[in-house]
Backbone as CSV, one residue per row, in Angstrom:
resi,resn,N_x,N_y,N_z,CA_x,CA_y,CA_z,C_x,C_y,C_z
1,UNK,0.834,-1.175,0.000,0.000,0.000,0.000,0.889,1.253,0.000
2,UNK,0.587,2.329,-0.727,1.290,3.608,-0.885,0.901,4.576,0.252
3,UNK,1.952,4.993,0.567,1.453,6.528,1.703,1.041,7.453,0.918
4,UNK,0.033,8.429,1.660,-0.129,9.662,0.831,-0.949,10.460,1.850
5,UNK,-0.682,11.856,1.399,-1.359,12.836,2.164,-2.267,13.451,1.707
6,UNK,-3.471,13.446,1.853,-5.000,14.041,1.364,-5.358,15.392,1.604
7,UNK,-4.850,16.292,1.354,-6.022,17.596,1.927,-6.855,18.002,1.002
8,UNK,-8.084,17.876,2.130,-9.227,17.538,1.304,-9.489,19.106,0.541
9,UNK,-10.858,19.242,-0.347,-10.772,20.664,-0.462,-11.791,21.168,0.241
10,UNK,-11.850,22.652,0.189,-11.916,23.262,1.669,-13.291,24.533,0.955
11,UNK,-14.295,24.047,1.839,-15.426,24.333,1.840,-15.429,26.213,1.781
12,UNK,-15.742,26.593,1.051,-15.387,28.021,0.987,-16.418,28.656,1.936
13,UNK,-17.756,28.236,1.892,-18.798,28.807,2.975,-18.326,28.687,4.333
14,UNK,-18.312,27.082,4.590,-17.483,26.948,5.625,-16.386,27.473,6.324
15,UNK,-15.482,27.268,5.587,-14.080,28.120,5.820,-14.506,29.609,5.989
16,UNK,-14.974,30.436,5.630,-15.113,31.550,5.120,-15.926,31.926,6.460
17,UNK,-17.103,31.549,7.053,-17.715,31.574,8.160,-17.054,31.164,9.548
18,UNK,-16.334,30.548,9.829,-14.885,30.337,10.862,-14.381,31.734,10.822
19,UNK,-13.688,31.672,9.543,-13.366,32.953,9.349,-13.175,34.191,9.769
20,UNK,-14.527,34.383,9.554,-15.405,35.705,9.573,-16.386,35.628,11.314
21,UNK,-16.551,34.271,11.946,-16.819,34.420,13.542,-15.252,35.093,14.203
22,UNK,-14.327,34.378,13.571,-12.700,34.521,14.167,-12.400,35.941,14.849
23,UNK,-12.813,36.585,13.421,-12.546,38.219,13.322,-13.602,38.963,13.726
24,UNK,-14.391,38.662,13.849,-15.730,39.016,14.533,-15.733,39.412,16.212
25,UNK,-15.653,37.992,16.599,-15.129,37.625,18.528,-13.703,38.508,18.363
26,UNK,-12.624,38.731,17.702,-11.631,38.944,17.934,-12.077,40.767,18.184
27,UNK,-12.770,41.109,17.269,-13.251,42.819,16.753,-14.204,43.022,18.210
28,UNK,-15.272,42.434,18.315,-15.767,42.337,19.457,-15.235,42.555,20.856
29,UNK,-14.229,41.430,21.329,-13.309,41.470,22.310,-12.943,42.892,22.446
30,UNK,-12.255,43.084,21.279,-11.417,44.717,21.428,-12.136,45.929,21.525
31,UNK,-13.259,45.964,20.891,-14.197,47.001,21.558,-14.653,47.119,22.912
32,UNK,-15.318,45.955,23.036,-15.317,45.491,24.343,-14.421,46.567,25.445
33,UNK,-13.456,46.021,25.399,-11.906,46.249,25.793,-11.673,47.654,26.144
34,UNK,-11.825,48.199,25.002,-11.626,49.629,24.593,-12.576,50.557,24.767
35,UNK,-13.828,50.357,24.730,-15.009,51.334,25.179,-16.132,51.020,26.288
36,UNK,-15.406,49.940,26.858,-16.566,49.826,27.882,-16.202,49.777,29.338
37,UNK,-16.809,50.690,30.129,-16.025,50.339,31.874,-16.293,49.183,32.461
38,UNK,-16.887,47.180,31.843,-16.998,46.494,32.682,-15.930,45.693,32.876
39,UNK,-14.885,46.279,32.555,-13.087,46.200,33.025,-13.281,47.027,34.215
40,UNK,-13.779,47.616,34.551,-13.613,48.548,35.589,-13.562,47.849,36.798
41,UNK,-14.725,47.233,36.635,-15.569,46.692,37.747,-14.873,45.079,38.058
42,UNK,-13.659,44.792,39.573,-12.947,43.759,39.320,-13.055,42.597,38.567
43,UNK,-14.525,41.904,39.330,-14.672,40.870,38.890,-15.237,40.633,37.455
44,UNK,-16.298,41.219,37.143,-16.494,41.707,35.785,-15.682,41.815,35.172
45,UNK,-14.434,42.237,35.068,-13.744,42.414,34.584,-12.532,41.127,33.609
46,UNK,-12.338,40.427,34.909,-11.663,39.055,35.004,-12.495,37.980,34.174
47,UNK,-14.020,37.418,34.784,-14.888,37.019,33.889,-15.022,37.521,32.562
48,UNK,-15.245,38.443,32.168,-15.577,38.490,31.244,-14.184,38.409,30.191
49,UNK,-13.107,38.986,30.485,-11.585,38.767,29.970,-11.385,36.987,30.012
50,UNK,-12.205,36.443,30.958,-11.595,34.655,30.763,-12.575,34.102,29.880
51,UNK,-13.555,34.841,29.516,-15.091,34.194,28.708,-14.306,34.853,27.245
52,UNK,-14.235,35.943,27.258,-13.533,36.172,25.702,-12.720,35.641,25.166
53,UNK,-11.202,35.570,26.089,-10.584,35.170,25.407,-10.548,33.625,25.266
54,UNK,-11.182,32.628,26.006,-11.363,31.524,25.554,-12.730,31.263,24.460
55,UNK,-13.175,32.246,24.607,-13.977,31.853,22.862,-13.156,32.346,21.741
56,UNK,-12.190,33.454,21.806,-11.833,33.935,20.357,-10.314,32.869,20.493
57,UNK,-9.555,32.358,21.157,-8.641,31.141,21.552,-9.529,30.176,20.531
58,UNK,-10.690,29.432,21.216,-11.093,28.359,20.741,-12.101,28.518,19.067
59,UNK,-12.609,29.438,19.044,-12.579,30.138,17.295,-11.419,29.833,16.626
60,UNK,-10.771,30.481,17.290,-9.415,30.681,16.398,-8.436,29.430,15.919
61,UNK,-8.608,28.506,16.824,-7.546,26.870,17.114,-8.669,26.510,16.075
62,UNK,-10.086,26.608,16.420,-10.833,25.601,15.380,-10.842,26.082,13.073
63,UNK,-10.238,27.329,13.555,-10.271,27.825,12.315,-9.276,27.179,11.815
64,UNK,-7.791,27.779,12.561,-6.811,27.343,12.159,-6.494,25.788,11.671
65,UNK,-7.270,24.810,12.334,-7.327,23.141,12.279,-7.802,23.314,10.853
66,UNK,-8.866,23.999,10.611,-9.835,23.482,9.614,-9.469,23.714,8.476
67,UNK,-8.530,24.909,8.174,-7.677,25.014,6.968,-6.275,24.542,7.013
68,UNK,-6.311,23.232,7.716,-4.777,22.433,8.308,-5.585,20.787,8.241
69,UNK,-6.649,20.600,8.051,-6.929,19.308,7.882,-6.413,18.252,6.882
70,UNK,-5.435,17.321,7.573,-5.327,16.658,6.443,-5.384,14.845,6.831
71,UNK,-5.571,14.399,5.412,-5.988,12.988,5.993,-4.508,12.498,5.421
72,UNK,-3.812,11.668,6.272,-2.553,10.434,5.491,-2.850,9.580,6.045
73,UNK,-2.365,8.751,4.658,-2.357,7.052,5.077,-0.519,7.347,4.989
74,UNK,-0.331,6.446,6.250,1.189,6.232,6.130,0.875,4.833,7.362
75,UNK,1.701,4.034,7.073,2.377,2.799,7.909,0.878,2.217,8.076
76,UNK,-0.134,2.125,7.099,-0.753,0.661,7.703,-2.528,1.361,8.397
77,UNK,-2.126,2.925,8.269,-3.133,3.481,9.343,-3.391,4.868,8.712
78,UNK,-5.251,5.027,8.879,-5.434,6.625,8.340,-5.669,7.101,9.967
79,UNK,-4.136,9.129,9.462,-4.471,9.503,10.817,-4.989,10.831,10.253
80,UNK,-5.509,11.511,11.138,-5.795,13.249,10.999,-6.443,13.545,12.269
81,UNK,-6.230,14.986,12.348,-6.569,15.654,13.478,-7.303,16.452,13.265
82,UNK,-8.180,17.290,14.144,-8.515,18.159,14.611,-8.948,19.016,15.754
83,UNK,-9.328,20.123,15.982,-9.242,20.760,17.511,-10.373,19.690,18.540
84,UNK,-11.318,18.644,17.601,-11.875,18.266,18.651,-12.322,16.497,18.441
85,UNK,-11.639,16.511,17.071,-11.248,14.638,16.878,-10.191,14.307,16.619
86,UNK,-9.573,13.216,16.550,-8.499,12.669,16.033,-8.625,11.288,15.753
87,UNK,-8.175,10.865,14.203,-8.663,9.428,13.851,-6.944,9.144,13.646
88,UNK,-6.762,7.756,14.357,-5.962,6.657,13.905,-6.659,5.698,14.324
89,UNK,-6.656,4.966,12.514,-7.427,3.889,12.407,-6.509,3.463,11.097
90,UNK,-6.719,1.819,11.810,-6.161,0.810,11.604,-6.599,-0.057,9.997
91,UNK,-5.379,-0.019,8.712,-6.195,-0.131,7.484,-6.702,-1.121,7.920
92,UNK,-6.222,-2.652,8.807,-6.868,-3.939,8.344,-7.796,-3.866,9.707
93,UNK,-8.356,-2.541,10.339,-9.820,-2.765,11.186,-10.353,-2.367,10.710
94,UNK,-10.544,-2.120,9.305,-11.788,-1.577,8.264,-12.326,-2.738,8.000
95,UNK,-13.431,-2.913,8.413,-14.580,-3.527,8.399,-15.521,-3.354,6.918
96,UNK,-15.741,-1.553,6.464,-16.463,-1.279,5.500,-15.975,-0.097,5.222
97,UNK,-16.012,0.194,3.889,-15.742,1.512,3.692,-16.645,2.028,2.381
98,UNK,-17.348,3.272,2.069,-18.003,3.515,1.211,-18.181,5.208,1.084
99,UNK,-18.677,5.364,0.244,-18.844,7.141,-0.416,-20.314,7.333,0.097
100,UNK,-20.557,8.494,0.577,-21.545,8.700,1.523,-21.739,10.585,1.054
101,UNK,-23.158,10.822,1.071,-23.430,12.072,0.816,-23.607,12.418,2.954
102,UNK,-22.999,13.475,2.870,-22.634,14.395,3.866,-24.254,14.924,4.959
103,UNK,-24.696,14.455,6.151,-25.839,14.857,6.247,-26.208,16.165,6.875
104,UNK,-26.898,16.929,6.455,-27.255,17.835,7.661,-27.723,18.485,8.512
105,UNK,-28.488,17.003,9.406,-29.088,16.811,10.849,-28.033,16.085,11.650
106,UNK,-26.901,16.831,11.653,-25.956,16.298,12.819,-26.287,16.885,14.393
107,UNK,-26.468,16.189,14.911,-26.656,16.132,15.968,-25.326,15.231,17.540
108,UNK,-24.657,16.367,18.161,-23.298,16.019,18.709,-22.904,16.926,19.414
109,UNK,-21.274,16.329,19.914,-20.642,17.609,20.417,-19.453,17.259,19.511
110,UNK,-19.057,18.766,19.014,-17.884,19.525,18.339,-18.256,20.743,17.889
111,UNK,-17.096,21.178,16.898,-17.397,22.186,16.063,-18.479,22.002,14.860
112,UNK,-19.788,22.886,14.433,-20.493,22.805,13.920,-19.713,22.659,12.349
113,UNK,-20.484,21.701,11.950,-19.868,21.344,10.086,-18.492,21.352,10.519
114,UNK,-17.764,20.890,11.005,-16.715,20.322,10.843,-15.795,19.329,11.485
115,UNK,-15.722,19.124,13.066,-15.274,18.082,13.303,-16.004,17.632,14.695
116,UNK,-16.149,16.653,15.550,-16.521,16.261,16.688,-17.020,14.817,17.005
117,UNK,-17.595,14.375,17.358,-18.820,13.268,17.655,-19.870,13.551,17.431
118,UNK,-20.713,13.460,16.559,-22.103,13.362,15.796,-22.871,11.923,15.910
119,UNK,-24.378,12.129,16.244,-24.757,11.161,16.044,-25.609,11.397,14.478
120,UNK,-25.765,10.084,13.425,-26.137,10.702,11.970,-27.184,9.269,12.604
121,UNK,-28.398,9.481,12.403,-29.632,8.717,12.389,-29.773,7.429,11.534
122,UNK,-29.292,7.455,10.637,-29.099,5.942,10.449,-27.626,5.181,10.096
123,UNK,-26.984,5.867,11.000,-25.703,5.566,11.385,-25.191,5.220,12.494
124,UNK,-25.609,6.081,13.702,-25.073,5.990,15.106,-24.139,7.125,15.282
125,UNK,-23.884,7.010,16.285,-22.300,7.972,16.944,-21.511,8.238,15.498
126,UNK,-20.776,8.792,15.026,-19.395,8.781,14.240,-18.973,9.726,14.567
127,UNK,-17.905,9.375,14.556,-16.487,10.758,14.888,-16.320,10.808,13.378
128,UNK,-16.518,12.992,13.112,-16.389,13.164,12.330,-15.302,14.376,12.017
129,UNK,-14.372,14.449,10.793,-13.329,15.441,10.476,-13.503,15.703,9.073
130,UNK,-14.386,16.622,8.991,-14.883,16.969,7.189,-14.382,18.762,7.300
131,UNK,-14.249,18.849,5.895,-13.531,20.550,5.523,-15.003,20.799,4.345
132,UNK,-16.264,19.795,3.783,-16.817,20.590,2.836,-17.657,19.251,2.623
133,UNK,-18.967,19.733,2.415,-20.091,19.362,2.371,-20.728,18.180,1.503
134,UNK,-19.719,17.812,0.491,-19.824,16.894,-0.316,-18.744,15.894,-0.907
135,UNK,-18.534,14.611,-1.016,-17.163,13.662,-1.040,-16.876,13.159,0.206
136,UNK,-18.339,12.691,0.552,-17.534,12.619,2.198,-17.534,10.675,1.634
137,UNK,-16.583,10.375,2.990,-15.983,8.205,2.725,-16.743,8.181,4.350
138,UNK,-17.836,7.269,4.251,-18.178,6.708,5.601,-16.860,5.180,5.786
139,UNK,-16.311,5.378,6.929,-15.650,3.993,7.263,-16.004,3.853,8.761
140,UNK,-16.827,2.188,8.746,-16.816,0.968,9.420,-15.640,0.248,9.939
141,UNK,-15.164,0.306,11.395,-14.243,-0.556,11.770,-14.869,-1.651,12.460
142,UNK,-14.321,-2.912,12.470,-14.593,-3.852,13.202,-15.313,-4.247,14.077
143,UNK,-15.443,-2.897,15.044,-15.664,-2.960,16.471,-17.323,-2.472,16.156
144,UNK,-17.086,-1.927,14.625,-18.863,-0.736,14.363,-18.541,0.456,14.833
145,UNK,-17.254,1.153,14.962,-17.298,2.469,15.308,-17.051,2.935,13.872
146,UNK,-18.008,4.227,13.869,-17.994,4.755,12.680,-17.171,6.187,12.221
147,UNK,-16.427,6.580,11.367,-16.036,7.671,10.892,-16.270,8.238,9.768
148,UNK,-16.022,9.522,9.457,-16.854,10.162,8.301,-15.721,11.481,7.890
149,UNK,-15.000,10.874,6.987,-13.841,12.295,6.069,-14.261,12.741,5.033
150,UNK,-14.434,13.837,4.670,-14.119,14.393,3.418,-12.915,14.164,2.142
151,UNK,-12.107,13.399,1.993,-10.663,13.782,1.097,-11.156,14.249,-0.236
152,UNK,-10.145,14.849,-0.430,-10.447,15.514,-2.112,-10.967,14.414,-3.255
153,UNK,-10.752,13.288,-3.400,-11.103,12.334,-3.894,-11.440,11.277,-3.232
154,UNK,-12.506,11.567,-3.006,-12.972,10.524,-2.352,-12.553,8.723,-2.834
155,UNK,-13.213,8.404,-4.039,-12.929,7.467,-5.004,-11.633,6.832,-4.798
156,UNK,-11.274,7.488,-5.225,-9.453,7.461,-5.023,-8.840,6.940,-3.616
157,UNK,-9.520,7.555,-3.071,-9.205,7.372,-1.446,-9.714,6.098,-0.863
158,UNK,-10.690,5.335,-1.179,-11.539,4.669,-1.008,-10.621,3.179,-1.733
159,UNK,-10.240,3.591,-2.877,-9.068,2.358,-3.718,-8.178,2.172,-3.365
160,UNK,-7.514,3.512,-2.423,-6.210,3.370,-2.054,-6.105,2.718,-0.661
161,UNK,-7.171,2.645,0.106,-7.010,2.174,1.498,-8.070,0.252,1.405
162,UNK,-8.674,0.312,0.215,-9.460,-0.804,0.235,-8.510,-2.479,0.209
């Protein structure tokens, strides 16, 4: 089997909406910051400085992942990351693997449209790491735990790990 590195392609709505929350919370924060006295006020102050900056932090890590997603097969195993999944999985615990249209009644915890634990209704649980809405590979391991990638070629991807 050949190694190779997949980055998938990258959902422009998607991407573009990360984006644009990123700079948003970030623009926000600083006004915030800059024109308002509930810095003044100690505790107010502290709270609300630990509530900001861990949302425009965790915006920002999830943006950054999402235009950094990539899938490789190297040594036997597909790995990839993101700010709130990470798949290494085992080629010979593939159980099933198939091309799957992308659903969207996810229902979970992660980042919205793009990575986390989802449950998909006639699927179950899957841990999912997608960059764009269509080309997604459902894979079946052994055990029935399910995952769900996007790669740029799906097809391709699907021959190369089968």
């Amino acid at each position: 089997m050949k190694d190779m590195k997949n980055r998938p392609r990258i959902s422009k709505w998607i991407g573009g909406g990360y984006l644009l929350l990123t700079i948003l919370l970030a623009v926000l924060y600083a006004a915030i910051a800059l024109f308002s006295n509930v810095f003044s006020v100690l505790y107010a102050g502290i709270i609300l400085t630990v509530v900001m900056t861990f949302a425009v932090v965790l915006v920002g890590v999830t943006t950054y992942c999402f235009y950094n997603t990539v899938y490789e097969v190297k040594d036997g195993f597909i790995h990839s990351c993101s700010a709130f999944a990470v798949i290494n999985l085992g080629i010979k615990d593939i159980a099933k693997i198939e091309r799957t249209l992308i659903p969207f009644y996810f229902k979970g915890f992660g980042a919205s449209l793009y990575s986390g634990y989802f449950y998909i209704p006639t699927v179950g649980w899957t841990k999912v790491i997608i960059t764009n809405l269509t080309g997604g590979v459902l894979i079946t391991d052994k055990k029935g735990k399910h995952y769900l990638i996007t790669p740029s070629n799906p097809d391709k991807f699907i021959k190369l790990v089968s």
